[in-house]
C-alpha positions in Angstrom: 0.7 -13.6 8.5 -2.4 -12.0 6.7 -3.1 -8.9 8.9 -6.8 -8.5 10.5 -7.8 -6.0 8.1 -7.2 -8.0 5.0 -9.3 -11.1 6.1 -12.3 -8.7 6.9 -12.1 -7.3 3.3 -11.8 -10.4 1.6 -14.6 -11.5 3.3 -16.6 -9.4 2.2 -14.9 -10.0 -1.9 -17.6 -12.2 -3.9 -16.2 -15.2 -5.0 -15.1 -13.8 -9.1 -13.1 -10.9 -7.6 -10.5 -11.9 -9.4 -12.5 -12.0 -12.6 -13.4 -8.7 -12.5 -10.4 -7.6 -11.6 -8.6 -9.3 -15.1 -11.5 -7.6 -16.8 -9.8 -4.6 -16.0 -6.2 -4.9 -16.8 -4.0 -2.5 -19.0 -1.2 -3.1 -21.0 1.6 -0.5 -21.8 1.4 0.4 -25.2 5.0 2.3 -26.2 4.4 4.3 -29.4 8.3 3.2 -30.4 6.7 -0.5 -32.9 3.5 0.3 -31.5 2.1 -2.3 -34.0 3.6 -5.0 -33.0 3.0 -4.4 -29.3 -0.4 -3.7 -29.9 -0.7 -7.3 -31.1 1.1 -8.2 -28.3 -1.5 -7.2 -26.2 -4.6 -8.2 -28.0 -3.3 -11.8 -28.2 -3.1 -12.0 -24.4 -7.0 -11.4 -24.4 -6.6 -8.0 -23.1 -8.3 -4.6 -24.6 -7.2 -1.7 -23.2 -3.7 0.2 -22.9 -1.9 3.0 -21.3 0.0 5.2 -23.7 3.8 6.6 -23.1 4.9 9.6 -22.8 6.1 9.3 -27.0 2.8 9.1 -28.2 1.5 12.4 -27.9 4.0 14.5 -30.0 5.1 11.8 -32.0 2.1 9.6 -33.5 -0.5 11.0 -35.7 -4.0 9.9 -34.6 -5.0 8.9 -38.4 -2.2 6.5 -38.5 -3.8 5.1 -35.1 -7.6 5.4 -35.2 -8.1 2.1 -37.3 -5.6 0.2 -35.8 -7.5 0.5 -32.5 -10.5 -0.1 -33.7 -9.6 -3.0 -35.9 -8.3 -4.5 -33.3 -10.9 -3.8 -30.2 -7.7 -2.0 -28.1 -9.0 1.4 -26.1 -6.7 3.9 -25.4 -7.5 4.8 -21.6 -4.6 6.8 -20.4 -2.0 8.8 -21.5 1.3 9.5 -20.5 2.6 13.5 -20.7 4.6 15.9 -19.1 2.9 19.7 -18.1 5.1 20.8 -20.9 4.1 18.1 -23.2 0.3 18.2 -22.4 0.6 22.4 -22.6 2.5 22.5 -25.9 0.0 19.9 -27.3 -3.0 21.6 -26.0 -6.4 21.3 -24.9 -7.5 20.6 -28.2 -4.5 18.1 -29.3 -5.7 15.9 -25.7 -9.5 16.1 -26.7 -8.8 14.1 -30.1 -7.6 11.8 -28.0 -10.6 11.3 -25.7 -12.1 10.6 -29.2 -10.6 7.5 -29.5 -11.4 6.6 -25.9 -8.9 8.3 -23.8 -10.4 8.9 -20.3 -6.9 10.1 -18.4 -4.3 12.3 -18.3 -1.3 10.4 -16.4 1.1 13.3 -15.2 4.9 12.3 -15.0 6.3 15.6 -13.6 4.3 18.3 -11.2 6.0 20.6 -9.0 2.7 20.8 -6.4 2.2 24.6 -6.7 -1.3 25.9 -6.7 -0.8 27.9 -9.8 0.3 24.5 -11.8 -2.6 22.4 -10.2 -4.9 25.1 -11.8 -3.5 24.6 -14.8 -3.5 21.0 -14.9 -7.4 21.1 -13.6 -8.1 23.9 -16.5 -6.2 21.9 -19.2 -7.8 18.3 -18.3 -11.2 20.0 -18.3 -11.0 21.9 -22.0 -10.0 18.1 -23.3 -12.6 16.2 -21.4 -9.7 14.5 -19.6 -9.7 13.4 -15.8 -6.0 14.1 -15.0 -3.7 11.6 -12.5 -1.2 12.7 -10.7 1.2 9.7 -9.5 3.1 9.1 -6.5 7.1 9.1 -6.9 9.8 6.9 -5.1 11.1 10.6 -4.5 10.2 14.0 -4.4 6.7 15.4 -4.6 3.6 13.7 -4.3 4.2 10.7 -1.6 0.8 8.9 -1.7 -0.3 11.0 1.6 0.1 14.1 -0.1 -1.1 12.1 -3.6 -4.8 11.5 -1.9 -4.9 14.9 -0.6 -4.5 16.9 -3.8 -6.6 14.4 -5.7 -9.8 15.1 -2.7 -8.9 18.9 -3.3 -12.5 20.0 -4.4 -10.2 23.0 -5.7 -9.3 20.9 -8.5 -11.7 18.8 -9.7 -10.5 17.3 -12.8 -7.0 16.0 -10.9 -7.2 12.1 -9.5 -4.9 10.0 -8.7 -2.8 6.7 -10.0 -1.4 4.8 -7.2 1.9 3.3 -7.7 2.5 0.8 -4.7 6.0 0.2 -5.5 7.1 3.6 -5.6 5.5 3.3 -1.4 8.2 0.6 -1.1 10.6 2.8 -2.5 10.0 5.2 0.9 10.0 2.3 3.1 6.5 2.4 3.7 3.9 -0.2 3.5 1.7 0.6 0.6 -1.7 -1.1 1.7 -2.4 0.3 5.8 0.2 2.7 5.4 -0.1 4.6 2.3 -3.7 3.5 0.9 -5.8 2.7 3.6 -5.1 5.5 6.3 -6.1 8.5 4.0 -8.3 9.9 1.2 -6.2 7.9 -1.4 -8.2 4.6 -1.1 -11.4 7.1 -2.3 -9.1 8.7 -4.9 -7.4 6.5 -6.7 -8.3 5.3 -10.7 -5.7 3.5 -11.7 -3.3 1.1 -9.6 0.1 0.2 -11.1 0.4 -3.5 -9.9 4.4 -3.1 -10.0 6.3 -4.7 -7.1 9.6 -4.5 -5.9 11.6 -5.4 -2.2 12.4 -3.1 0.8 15.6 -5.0 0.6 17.5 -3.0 -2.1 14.9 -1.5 -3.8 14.3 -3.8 -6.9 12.0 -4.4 -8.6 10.5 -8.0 -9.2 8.3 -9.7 -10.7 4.4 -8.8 -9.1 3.4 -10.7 -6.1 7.2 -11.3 -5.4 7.5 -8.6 -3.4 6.7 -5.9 -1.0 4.1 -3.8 -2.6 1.2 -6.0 -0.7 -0.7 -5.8 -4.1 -3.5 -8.7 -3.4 -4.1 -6.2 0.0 -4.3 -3.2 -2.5 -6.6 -4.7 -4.9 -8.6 -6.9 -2.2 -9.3 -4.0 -0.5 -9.8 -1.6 -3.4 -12.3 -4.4 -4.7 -14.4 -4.9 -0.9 -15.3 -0.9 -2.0 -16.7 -1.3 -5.0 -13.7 -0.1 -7.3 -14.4 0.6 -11.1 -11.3 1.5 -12.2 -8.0 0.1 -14.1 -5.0 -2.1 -12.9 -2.2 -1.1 -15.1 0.2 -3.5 -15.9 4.4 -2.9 -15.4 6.6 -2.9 -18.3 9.5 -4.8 -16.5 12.2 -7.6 -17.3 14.4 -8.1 -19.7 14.0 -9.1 -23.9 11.2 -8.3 -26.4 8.2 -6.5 -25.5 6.0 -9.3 -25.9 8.0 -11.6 -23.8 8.1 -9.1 -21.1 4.7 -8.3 -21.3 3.5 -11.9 -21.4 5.3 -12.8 -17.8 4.4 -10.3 -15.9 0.6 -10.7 -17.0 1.0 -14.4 -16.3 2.4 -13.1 -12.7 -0.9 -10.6 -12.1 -3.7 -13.5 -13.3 -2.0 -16.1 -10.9 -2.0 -13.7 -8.5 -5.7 -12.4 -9.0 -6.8 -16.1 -9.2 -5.7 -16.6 -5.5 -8.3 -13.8 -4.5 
């Protein structure tokens, strides 16, 4: 049954929610045949991509920089470990915002203070907003996610909501996790990935537990400017795998 609070923010959704919110998908771009999935991409109508973890110490941006622009694809976030992101460097991250790059996605933080300053200090010198993500375990759960990212200590740190990894705790990832704190006000990026509390598995979007048409009904009643990133899940080539589970999000978006 669609809870109370979901029918009051999708009355308030205009009719071509869903619109906009296809208007801002992104695909996952792995730097491993990069060219072919980057074609991949563009053929599904899309134009903008999240980046692995691979791409920053292993792909020149000359061999890059046309390709993108040939082909209309902006590189919005980046993938990097602290220790990736400090070996490459301030400098190394700011030719990427170059090319477009507006976020820092980090895979691995510990939560200290002295880190969080660092992470704040590096984003800044590269002209980076950096995203911390919520994990299925371990350090940030989404509670402790929406309160770093409000920290007005660190103002370059946001976050990148991940509803599954929610399901992973056994907590619902719309009221719950989103809703109830500063991480509805926080977030930038959603990951529309889904999976069940039964088992933990991932599925196909909209197949699940994640409540992702509350998350992005809700993130949509407020206004939300920012990104829906698509998973990289299933089985087979990149572009088949790519293809179904952006057929899965634009059903689901339609029904908005």
């Amino acid at each position: 049954m669609m809870t109370t609070e979901t029918q009051r923010h999708r009355a308030l959704l205009p009719w071509w929610v869903g619109e906009s919110a296809k208007r801002r998908l992104m695909a996952p771009l792995p730097a491993a045949a990069w060219r072919d999935s980057l074609i991949a991409i563009t053929d599904l109508g899309l134009s903008a991509a999240e980046l692995d973890a691979d791409w920053l110490p292993g792909v020149a941006l000359q061999e890059v920089e046309a390709a993108f622009a040939a082909s209309g694809l902006r590189p919005i976030a980046l993938h990097a470990t602290v220790d990736q992101a400090l070996e490459a460097g301030s400098e190394r991250l700011g030719q990427w915002a170059t090319l477009g790059l507006r976020y820092w996605i980090v895979d691995e933080c510990d939560g200290s203070e002295s880190t969080l300053r660092r992470l704040d200090n590096l984003a800044a010198g590269a002209g980076l907003t950096a995203l911390l993500a919520n994990h299925a375990g371990g350090w940030p759960d989404a509670a402790e996610l929406g309160r770093v990212a409000e920290d007005a200590r660190y103002p370059h740190i946001e976050a990148y909501y991940d509803p599954a990894a929610a399901v992973a705790r056994k907590r619902h990832p719309f009221l719950a996790e989103m809703m109830a704190g500063p991480l509805k006000r926080a977030v930038r990026i959603v990951r529309l990935r889904d999976a069940l509390f039964a088992g933990g598995g991932e599925v196909l979007p909209d197949l699940g537990n994640a409540e992702l048409r509350e998350v992005v009904s809700a993130l949509e009643a407020r206004s939300y400017a920012g990104w829906y990133a698509l998973s990289d899940f299933g089985e087979g080539p990149y572009r088949d795998r790519l293809a179904a589970v952006h057929a899965a999000v634009t059903a689901m978006l339609d029904q908005l």
